[in-house]
C-alpha positions as CSV (number, residue, x, y, z in Angstrom):
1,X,0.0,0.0,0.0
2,X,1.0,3.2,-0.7
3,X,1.9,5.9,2.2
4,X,-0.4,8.8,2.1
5,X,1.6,11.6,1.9
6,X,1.3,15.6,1.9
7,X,1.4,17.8,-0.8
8,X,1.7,21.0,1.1
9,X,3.1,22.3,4.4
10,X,-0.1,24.5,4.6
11,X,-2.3,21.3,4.6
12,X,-3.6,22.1,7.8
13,X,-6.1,24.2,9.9
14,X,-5.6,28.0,10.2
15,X,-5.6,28.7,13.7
16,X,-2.6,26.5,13.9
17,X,-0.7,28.9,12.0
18,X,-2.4,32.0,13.9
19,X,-1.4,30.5,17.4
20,X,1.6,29.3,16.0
21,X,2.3,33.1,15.1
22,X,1.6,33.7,18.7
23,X,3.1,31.4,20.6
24,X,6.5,32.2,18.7
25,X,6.0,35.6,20.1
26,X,5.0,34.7,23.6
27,X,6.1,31.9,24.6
28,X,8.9,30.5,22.9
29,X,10.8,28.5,25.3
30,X,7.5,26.3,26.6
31,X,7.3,22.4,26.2
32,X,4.0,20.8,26.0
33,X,2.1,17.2,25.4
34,X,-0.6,16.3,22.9
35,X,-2.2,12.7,23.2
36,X,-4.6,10.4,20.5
37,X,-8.1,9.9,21.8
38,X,-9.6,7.2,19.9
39,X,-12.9,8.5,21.4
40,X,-15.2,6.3,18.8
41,X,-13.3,3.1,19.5
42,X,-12.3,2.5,16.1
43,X,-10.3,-0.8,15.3
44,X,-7.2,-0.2,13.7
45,X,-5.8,-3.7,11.7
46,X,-2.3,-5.2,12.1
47,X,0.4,-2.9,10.8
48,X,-1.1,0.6,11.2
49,X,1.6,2.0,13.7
50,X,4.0,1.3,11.3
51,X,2.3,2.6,8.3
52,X,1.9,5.7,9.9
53,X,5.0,5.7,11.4
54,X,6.3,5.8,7.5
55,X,3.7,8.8,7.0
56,X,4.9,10.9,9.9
57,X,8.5,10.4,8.3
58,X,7.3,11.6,5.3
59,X,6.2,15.1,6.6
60,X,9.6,16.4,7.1
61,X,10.3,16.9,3.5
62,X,7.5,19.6,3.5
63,X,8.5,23.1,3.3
64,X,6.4,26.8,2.9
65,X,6.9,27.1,-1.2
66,X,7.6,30.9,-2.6
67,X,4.2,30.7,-4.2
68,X,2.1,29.9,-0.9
69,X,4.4,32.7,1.2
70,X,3.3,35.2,-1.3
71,X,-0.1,33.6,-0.6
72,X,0.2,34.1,3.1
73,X,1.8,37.6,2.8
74,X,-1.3,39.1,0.3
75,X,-4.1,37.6,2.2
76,X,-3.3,37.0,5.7
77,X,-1.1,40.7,6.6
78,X,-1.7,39.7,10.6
79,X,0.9,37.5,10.1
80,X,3.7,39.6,10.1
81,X,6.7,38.8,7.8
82,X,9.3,37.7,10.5
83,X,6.8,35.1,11.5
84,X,6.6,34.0,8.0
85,X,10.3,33.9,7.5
86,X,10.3,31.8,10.2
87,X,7.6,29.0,8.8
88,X,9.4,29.3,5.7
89,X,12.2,28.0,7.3
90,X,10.0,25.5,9.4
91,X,10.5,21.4,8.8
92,X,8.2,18.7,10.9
93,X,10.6,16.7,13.4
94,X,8.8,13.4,13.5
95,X,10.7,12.7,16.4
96,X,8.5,14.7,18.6
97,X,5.7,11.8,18.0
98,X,5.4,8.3,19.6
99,X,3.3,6.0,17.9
100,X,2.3,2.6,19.3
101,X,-0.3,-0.3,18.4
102,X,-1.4,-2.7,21.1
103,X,-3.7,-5.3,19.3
104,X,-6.4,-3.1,17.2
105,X,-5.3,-0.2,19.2
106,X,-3.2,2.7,18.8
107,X,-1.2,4.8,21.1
108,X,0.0,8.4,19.4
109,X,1.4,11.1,21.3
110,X,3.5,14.6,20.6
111,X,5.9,16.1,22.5
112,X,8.2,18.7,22.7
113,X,8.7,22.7,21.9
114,X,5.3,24.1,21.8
115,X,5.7,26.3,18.8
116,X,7.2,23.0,17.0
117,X,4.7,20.7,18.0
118,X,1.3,22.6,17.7
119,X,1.4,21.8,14.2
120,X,1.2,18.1,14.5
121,X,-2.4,17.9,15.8
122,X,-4.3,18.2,12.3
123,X,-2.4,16.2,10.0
124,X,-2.3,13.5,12.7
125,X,-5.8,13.2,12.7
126,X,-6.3,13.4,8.9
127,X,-3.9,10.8,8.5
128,X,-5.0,8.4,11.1
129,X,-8.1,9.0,9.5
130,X,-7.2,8.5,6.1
131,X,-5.1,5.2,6.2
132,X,-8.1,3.8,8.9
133,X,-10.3,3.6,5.8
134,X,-7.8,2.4,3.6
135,X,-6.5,-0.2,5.7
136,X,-9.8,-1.6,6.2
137,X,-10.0,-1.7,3.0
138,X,-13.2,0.3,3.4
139,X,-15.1,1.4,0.1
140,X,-16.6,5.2,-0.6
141,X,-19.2,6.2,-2.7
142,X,-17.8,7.6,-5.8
143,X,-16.2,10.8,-6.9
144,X,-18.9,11.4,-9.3
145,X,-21.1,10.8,-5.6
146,X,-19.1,13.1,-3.6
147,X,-19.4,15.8,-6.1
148,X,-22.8,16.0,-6.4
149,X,-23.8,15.4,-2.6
150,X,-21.5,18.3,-1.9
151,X,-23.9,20.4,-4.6
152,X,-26.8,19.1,-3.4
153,X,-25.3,21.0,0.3
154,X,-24.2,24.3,-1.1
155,X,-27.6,24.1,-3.2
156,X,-29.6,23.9,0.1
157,X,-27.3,26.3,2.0
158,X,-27.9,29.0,-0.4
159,X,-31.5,28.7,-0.6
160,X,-31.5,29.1,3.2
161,X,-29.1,32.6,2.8
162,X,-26.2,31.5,5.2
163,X,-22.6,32.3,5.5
164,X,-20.5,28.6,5.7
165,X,-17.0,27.4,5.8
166,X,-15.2,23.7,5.0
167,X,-14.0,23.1,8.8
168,X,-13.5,19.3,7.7
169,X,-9.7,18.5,7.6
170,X,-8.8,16.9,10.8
171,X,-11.3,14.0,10.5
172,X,-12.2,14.0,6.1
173,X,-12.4,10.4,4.5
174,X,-9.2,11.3,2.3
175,X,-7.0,14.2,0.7
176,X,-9.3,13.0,-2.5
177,X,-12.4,13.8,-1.1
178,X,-11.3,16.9,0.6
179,X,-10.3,18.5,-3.0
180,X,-13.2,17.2,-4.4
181,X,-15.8,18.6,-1.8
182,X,-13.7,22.4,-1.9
183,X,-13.7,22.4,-6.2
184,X,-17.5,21.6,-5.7
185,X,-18.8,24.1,-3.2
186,X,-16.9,26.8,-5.8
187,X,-19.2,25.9,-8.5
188,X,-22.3,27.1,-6.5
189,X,-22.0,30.6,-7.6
190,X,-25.3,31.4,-5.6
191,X,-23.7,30.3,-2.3
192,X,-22.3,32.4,0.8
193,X,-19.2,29.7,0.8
194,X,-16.8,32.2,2.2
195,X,-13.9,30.0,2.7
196,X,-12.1,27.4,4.4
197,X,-10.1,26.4,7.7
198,X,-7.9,24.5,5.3
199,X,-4.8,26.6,4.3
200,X,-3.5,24.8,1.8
201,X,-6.9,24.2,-0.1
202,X,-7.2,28.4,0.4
203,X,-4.1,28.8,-1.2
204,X,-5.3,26.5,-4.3
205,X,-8.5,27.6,-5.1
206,X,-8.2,31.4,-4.1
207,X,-10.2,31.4,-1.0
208,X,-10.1,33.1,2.2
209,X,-8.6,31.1,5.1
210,X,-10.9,31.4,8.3
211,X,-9.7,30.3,11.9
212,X,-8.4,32.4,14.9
213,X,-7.9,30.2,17.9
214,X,-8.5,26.3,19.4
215,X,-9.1,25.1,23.0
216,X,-5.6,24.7,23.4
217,X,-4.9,28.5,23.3
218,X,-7.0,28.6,26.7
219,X,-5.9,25.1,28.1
220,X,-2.1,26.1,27.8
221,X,-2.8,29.9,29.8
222,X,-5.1,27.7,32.6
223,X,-2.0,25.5,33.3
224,X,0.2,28.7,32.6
225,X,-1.5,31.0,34.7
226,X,-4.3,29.3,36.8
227,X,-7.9,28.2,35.8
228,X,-9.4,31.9,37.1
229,X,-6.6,33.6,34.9
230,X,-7.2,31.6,31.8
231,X,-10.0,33.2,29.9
232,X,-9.1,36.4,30.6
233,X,-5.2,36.2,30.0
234,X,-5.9,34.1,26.9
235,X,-8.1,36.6,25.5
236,X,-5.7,39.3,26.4
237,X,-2.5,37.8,25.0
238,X,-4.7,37.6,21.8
239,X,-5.5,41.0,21.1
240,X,-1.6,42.2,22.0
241,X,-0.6,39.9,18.8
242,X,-3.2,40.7,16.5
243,X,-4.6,44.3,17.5
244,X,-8.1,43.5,16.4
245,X,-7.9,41.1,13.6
246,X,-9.1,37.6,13.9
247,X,-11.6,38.7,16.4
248,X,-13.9,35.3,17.4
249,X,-13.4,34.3,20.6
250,X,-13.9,30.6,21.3
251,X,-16.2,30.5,24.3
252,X,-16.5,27.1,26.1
253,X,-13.0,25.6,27.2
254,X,-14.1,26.2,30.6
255,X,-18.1,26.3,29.9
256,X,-19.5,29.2,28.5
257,X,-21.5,30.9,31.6
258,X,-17.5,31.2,33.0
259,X,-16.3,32.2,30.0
260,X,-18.7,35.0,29.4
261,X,-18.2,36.0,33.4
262,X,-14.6,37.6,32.0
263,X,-15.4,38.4,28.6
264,X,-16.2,41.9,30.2
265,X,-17.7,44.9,27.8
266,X,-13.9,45.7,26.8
267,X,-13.9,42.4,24.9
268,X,-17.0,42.2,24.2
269,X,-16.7,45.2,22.1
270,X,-12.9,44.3,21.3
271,X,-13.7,40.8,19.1
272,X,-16.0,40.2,16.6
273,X,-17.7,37.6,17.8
274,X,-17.8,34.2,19.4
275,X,-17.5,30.7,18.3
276,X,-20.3,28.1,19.3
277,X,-18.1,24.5,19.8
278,X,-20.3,22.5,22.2
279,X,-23.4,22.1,24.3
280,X,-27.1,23.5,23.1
281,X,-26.5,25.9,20.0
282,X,-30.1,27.9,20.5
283,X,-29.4,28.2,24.7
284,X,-25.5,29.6,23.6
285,X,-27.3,32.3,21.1
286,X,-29.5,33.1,23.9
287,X,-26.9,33.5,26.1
288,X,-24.6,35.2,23.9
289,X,-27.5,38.0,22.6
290,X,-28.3,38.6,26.3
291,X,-24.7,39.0,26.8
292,X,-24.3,42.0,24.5
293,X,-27.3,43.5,25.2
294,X,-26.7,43.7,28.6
295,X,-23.4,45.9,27.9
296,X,-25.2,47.7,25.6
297,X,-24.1,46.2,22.1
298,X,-26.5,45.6,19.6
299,X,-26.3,42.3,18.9
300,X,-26.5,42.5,15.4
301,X,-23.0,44.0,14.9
302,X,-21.8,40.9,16.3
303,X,-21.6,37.8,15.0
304,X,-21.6,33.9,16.5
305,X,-20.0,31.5,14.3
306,X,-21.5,27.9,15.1
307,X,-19.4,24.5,14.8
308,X,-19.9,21.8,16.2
309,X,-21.3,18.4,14.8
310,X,-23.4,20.4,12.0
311,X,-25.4,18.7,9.7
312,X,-27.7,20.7,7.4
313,X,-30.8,20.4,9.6
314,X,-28.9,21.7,12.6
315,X,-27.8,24.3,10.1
316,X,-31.1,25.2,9.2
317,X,-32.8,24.7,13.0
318,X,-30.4,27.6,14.3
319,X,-30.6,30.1,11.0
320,X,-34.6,29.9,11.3
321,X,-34.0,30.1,15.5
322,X,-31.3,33.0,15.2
323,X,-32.1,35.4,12.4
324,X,-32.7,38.8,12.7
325,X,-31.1,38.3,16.3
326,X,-27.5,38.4,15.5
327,X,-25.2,38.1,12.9
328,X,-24.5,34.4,12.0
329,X,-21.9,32.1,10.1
330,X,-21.4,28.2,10.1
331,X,-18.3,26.3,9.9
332,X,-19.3,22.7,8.8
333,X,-16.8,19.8,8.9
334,X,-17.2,15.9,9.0
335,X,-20.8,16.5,7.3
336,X,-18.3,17.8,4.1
337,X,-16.0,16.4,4.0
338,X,-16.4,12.6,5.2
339,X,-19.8,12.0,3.9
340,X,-18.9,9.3,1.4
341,X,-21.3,6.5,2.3
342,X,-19.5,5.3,5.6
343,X,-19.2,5.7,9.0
344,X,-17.2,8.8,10.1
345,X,-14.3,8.6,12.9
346,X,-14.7,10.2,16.0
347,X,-11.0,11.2,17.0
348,X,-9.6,13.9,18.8
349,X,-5.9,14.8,19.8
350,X,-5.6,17.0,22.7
351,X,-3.1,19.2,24.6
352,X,-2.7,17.1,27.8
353,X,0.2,18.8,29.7
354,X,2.4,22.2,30.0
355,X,6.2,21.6,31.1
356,X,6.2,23.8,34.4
357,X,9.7,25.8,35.1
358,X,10.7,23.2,37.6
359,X,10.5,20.3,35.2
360,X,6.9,18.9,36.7
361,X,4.1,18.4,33.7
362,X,1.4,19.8,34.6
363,X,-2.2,18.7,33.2
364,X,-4.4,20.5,31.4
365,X,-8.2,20.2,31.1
366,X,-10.7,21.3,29.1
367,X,-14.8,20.9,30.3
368,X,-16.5,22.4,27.5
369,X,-20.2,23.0,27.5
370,X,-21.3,19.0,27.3
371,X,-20.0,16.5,30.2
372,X,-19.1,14.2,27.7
373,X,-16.2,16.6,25.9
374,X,-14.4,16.8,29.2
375,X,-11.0,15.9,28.7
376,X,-8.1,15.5,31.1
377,X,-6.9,13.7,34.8
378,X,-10.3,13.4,36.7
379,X,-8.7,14.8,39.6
380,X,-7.6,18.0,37.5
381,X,-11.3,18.5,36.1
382,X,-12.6,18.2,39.8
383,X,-10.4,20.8,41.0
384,X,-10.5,23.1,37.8
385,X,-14.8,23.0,38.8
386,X,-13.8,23.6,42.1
387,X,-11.9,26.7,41.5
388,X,-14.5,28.3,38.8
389,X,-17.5,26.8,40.9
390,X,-19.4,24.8,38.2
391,X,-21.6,22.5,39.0
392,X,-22.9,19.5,37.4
């Protein structure tokens, strides 16, 4: 079988380039772990950890080209040139991952440098992803298929009027499909597609890139700083690097009724608007709207963008639910790019500790606004709800 390789450096989600940008500024010296969570139980066949293994080697030919810095440098000025320089100059270490197999199960885990590292998390998961169904010799529906499922999407989007993004790299059926799905939505010229969190498919098909910041931004400030500090320091640190751009705060690493206890009138009025990740969509916009409203901001100069799990009937339940309330925009992933006729994998890879000073790892959680998204040591979650009083 054939190792499934990158064609671009910029394969990957924005926001790893954005906190990338921002953790080269900050915090340059700061080790960190990220661990595999087969959270869908998925069997993986004899041989995987090796045929990955062969992948991950593979990634450190991949360098920025000249064409796709002139790419970042037009359309993505944030990012300031000396960060550029320096992801120009940027190779993958595959020694910073550990992969084992135990029986039909896999171990895969990243350490090291932080602003080396965070950009292991999304090709992981695509590949993972990727060789799964080839391995198991797993059978899509055609290209032919794909194409005109994803038309039949954008179709229905645009009768419905809403803004959407491709969010869909980290868990997509394949490259293949990926490409396919992006060239499709294009064709839609009635459609609000208005981009993708896919850098490398931006860069390919002319389209804006759209991300700003993952849990990990707030997980890594919470075992920095303390759980209290967290929100507020991770939103701070934010603004000092980007001045205003890439304004959408994500709201729920520590539930969003905390989250929206620090997100004061200065921030409220600083960022554009807020990301919906997890828990109830229509109880978030209601909670966000009352939010702005009670420091005085019209809610409809604001904007929520919703991502989590979206199909188009949850797409189409929170449009009819939200509009004429506050701005809105979608960023739809799995249900683009790994609806091919089989079951989609339910994988995550998660920031699970920050190298203290002394040496000592210390854990990070993340609770989210759904019990079952919790992630990290049970004793860490327990006293990160103790300290921010949240209560089952």
């Amino acid at each position: 079988m054939p190792i499934v390789q990158f064609k671009s450096i910029l394969d990957n989600d924005f926001y790893k380039f954005t906190m990338q940008c921002a953790v080269v500024k900050l915090f340059p010296n700061e080790k960190v772990k990220y661990q595999f969570i087969n959270r869908g139980k998925h069997f993986f066949p004899e041989g995987f950890a090796e045929m990955l293994r062969k992948c991950v080697d593979k990634m450190a030919d991949l360098q920025l080209t000249k064409a796709e810095k002139q790419f970042l440098q037009e359309t993505c000025p944030y990012l300031d040139l000396p960060y550029i320089d320096f992801l120009e100059g940027y190779r993958y270490n595959p020694d910073e991952v550990n992969i084992t197999q135990t029986e039909n199960d896999i171990e895969v885990s990243v350490e090291g440098l932080w602003y080396r590292t965070i950009l292991w998390e999304v090709p992981l998961l695509a590949l993972i992803s990727e060789l799964h169904y080839e391995m198991n010799h797993l059978e899509r529906n055609s290209n032919e298929a794909v194409i005109q499922n994803t038309l039949n999407k954008a179709e229905k989007l645009s009768q419905l009027g809403v803004n959407f993004a491709e969010f869909g790299t980290r868990r997509r059926h394949s490259y293949k499909v990926h490409d396919l799905v992006v060239e499709a939505l294009l064709k839609n010229n009635n459609s609000k597609f208005i981009g993708t969190s896919n850098v490398h498919f931006a860069h390919k098909y002319g389209i804006k890139p759209i991300g700003t910041h993952a849990h990990e931004w707030f997980m890594f400030h919470a075992a920095e700083y303390g759980f209290k500090m967290a929100n507020e320091l991770a939103l701070e640190h934010w603004v000092d690097v980007y001045r205003g751009d890439l304004g959408v705060a994500l709201s729920d690493t520590y539930t969003t009724e905390v989250f929206f206890q620090q997100f004061d009138k200065k921030f409220a009025k600083l960022f554009d608007g807020v990301r919906h990740d997890s828990g109830d969509p229509l109880d978030f916009a209601d909670k966000t709207i009352a939010h702005y409203e009670k420091h005085g901001i019209n809610p409809l100069f604001k904007y929520i963008i919703f991502s989590d799990g979206l199909n188009l009937e949850k797409v189409e339940e929170i449009y009819n639910y939200c509009k004429g309330k506050i701005g809105l925009s979608f960023g739809i992933g799995t249900n683009l790019t790994n609806d091919v006729g089989l079951k989609p994998m339910n994988i995550v890879m998660k920031l699970i500790g920050v190298q203290a000073n002394n040496g000592d790892w210390i854990p990070t959680v993340k609770l989210s606004d759904e019990r079952g998204k919790y992630t990290g040591e049970p004793k860490m979650i327990e006293l990160a709800k103790a300290f921010l009083r949240i209560k089952d």
